[in-house]
N, C-alpha and C positions, 0 to 999 in steps of 0.2 A: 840797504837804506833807500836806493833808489824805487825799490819794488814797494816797499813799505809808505813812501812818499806818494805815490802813484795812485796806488789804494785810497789814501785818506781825502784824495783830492777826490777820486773819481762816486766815495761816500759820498762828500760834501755836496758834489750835486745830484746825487739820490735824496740827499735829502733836504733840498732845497725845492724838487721837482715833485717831492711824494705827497701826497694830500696828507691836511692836519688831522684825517680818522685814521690814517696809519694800518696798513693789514699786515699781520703775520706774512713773513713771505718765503716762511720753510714751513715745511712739515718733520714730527718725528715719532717714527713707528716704532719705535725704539722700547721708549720709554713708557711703562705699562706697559707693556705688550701682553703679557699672560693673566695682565686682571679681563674679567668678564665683560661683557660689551653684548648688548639687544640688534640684531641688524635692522638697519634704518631701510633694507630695500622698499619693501611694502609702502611703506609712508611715503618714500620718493618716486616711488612709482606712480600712486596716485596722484602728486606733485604738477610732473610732468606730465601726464593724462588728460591732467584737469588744465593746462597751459595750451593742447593741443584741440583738446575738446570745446575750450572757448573760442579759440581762435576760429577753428572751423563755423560755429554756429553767429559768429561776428560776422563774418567773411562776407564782402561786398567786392562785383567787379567780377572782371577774368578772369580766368586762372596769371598767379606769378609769383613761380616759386619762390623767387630771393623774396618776395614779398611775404610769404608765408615763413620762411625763414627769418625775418628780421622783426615778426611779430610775435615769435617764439624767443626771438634773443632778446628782445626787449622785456619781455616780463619774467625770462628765469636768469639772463645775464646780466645786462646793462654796463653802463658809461661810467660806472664808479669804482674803485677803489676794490670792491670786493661785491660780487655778481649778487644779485637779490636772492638765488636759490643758497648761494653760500651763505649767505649772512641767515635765513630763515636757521637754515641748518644750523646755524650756530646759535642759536636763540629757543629754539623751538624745543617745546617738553616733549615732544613726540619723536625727537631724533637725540639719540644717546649719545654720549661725547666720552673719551679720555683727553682729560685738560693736561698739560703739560706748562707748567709754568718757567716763565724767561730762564728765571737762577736754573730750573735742573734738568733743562733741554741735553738735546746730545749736541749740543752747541758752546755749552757756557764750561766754566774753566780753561778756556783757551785765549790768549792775546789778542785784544782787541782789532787790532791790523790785520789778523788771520779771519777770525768772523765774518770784521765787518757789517754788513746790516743783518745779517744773521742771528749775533750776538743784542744787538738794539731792540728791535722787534719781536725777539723772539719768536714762538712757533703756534701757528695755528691747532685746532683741535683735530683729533682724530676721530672719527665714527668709522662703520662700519657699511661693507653694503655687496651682497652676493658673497657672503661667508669671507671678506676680504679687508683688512682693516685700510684705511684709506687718509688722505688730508684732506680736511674740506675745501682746501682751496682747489681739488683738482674737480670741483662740483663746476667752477666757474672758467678752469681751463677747456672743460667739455663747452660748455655752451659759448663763451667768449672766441678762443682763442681755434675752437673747431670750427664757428662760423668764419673767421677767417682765412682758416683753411681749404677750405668748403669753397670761397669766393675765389681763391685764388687757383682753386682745383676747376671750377668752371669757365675761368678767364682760358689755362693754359689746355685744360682737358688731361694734366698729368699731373701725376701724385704722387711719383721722387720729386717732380719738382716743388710742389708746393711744400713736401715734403723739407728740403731745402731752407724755405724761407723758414719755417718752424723752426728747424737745429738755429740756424742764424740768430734768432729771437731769444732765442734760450745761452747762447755765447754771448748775448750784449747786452747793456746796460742794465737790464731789470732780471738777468739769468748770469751767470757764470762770472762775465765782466766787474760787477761790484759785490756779489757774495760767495763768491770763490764755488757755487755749488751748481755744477750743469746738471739737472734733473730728468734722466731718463721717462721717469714717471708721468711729468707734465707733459712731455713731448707724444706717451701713449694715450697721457688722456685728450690731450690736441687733437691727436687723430680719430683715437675713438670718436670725438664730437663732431668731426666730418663725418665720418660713417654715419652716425646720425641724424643730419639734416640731410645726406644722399637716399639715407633710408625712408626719409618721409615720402619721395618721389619715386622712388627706382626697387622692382624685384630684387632679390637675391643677393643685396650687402648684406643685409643677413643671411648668411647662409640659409636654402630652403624655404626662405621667408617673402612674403606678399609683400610690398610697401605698404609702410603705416595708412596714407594716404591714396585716394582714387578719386580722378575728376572728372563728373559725371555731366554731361551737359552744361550746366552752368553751376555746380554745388563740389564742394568739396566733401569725398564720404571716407569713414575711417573704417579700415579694412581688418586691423588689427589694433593692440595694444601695446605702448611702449613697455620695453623692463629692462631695466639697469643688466640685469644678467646677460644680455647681448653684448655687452661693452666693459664691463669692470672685472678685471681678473688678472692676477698674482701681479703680472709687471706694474700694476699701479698703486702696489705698497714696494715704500721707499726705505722697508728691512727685507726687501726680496730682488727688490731692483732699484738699488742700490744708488745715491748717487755721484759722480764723479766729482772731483774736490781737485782744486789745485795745485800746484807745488808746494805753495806756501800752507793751503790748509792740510793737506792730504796727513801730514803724521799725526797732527794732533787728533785731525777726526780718527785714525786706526789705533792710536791709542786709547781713545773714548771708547772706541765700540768696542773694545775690547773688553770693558768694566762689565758688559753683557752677557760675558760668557756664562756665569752662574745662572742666566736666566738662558740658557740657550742648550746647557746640560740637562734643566729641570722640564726642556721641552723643547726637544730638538726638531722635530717635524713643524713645528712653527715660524720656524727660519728656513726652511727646505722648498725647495719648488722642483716636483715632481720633473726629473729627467725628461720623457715622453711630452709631457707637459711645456715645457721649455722648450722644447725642441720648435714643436707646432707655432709660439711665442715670437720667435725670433725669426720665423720664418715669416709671421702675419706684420712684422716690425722692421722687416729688413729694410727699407728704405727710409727711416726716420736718423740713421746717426744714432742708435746710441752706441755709448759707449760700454765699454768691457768691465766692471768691475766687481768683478766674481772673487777676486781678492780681498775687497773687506768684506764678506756672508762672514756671519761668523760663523758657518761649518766647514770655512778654510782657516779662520782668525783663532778658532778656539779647539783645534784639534788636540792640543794637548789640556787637558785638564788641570794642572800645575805652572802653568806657565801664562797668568793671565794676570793682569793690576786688579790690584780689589777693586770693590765696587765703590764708586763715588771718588775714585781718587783723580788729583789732576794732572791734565795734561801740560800744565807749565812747568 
């Protein structure tokens, strides 16, 4: 009772505190997962091209970088509720979406005090981007929540520790603390979004690679091209890396995900993340926190084929 108490209050002021446009604040890659999907890279590629490219030919003054940084976050992030690149994304006929609606999230038939805002807002859209299916919101943890990181990586010069601040962020009030879901996901696309504003300046965070950016006397020159393929891959779908749920939510989400199994039989390498693959993952990730939960994949959840709840059935 006391836990359940605790929860309602600490809702109350999420949503006392949340703007009245209200964003999705899960994803779920769940649901659809094996219908068809157009990958959006291409379009967001020139997105973000066309952000860098103006900015450059803008550009008044000295060189400075947080300044060049913060005129990239201002036109593909911002100060609102859901980042201007997200929200295009979510509007735009040129980026292709699976819409999952509130009722039949991998959220809903669960008790309200378990959800949480999970179950209220329901779940954003999913697109697609480097053969990867994705949540739009991690379009705006890149650019928002990695220029943070990014600032905070320049302050100390260390990236467990910003690293650090990130996990924190993600356990408290707008992560883990009111909707019971720590997201691995957000926390890789967080850091991907530092890599990328490191990479506008600096050789070699991409691997091999020039910095996007060179300042030439007095002029900013573009040396290369951004592309999402540098930064989006398998840990930032959240049916591959999984996210961690708390006491209270954890059964009812493994016996949700469990309803998948039928879609997980008809196409098991969709749920799989290549061994070798993973391995190289967790090693580019070790310092972000996440956590372990290789226990709900459903190619541990669904290993018997008889022994899983049908589909659509509830977890109350």
């Amino acid at each position: 009772m006391r836990d359940r108490l605790s929860t309602l209050w600490l809702l109350s002021l999420v949503l006392l505190v949340a703007p009245l446009e209200g964003a999705a604040y899960e994803t779920d890659q769940f649901s659809h997962r094996l219908e068809p999907i157009a990958d959006s890279m291409p379009v967001l590629n020139e997105r973000v091209n066309q952000s860098i490219e103006t900015a450059v030919a803008e550009w008044k003054g000295p060189r400075d970088d947080w300044k060049f940084v913060n005129v990239i976050y201002h036109d593909l992030g911002g100060h609102h509720w859901v980042d201007h690149i997200e929200r295009w994304a979510m509007k735009s006929d040129k980026v292709e979406r699976l819409q999952t609606s509130r009722r039949e999230s991998i959220y809903q038939g669960h008790p309200f005090w378990a959800t949480r805002v999970a179950g209220i807002f329901g779940v954003g859209p999913t697109i697609k981007i480097n053969g990867q299916l994705i949540g739009s919101d991690k379009l705006g943890h890149f650019f928002s929540q990695g220029r943070k990181f990014y600032r905070r990586y320049m302050k100390s010069g260390d990236e467990a520790q910003a690293a650090k601040h990130s996990a924190y962020t993600e356990r408290a009030i707008f992560g883990q603390l009111t909707t019971g879901v720590y997201s691995n996901a957000d926390l890789v696309a967080n850091y991907e979004g530092f890599r990328f504003y490191l990479s506008l300046f600096e050789d070699n965070v991409i691997a091999g690679k020039p910095a996007i950016l060179a300042w030439q006397e007095d002029h900013w020159v573009i040396q290369r091209a951004f592309t999402w393929a540098d930064h989006v891959n398998e840990y930032w779908d959240e049916a591959l890396n999984i996210n961690h749920y708390d006491r209270i939510l954890y059964p009812y989400m493994e016996k949700r995900l469990m309803t998948f199994c039928p879609d997980y039989f008809t196409a098991p390498e969709k749920y799989t993340i290549n061994q070798g693959t993973e391995s190289s993952l967790i090693e580019r990730y070790r310092d972000l926190e996440l956590r372990d939960t290789s226990d709900l994949r459903l190619d541990h959840l669904c290993r018997d084929e008889n022994s899983f709840p049908a589909m659509g059935s509830s977890s109350e």
